[in-house]
C-alpha positions in Angstrom: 0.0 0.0 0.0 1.3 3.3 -1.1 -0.3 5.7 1.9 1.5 9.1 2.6 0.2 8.9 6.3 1.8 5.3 6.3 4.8 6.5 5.1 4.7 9.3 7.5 4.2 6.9 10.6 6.9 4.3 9.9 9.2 7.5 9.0 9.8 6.7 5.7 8.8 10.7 4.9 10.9 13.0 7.4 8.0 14.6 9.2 8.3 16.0 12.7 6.0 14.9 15.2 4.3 17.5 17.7 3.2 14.6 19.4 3.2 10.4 19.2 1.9 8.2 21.7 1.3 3.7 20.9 -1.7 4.7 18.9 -1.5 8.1 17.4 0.7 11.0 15.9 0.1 14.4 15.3 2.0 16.9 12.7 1.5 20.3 11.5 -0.3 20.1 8.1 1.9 21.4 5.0 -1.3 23.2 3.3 -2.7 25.0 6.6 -6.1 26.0 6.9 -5.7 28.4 10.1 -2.7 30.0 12.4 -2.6 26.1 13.8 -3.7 23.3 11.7 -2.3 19.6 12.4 -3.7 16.1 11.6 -4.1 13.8 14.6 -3.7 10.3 12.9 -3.9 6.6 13.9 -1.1 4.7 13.7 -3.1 1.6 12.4 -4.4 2.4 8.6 -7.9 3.1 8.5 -9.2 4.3 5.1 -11.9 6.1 6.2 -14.6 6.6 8.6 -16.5 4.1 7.0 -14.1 1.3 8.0 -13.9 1.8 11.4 -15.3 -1.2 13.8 -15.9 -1.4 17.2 -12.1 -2.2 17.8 -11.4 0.6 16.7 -13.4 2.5 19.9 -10.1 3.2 21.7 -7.8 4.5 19.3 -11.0 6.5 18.0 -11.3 8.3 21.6 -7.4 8.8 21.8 -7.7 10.9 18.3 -10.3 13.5 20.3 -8.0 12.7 23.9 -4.4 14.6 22.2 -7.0 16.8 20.4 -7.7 18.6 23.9 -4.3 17.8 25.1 -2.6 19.5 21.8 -5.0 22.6 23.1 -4.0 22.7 26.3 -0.5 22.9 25.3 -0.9 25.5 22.8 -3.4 27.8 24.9 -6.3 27.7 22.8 -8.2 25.2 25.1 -10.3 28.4 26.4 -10.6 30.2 22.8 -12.0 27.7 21.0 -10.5 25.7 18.1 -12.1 23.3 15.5 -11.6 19.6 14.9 -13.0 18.1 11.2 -13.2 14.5 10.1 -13.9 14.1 6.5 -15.5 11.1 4.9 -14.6 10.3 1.3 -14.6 12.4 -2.1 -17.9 14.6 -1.3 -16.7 14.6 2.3 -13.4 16.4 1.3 -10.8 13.7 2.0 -8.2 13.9 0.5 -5.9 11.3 1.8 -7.1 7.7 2.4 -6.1 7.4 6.2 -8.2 8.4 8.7 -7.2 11.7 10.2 -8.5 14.4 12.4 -7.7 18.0 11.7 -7.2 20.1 14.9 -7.7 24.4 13.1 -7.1 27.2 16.1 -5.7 30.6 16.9 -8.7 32.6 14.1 -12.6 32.9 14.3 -14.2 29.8 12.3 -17.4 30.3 10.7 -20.3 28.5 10.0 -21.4 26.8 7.9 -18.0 25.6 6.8 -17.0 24.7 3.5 
């Protein structure tokens, strides 16, 4: 399999981590969105939303866990900041791993897109 995210994760693509745990990683994203934007990712390959199962419970949890802890260490916990997880083509993914982007530090509107 030929994933970017895989690639990223078994450091076969220089990419520094702002964080990495047994079941995540987070990274700053290279086409930012806002002031902040990194991807949260899984470490286990997960195409998309659609493909989770129930064993998958834990690892989803940890994706939102380092979302408030990546907050709390970058003081937007009290502003606000966004997290999106898109689903496929019409969904805006782009990149076939599952991934969670963390956007903070300007005023998001709504409705997005």
């Amino acid at each position: 399999m030929d994933c970017l995210f895989c690639h990223i994760i078994n450091k076969t693509l220089a990419t520094e981590f702002v964080y990495e745990d047994d079941l995540v990683v987070a990274f700053n994203d290279i086409h930012p969105k806002a002031p902040i934007h990194q991807l949260i990712i899984p470490k286990k390959h997960i195409a998309t939303i659609n493909d989770l199962t129930n064993e998958d419970a834990q690892m989803i949890g940890r994706l939102y866990l380092t979302a408030k802890e990546l907050a709390k260490q970058q003081g937007v916990a009290d502003t606000g900041y966004r997290l999106v997880m898109n689903c496929n083509k019409h969904g805006g993914q782009e990149v076939y791993h599952l991934h969670l982007h963390f956007l903070a530090k300007r005023q998001m509107t709504w409705p997005p897109g």
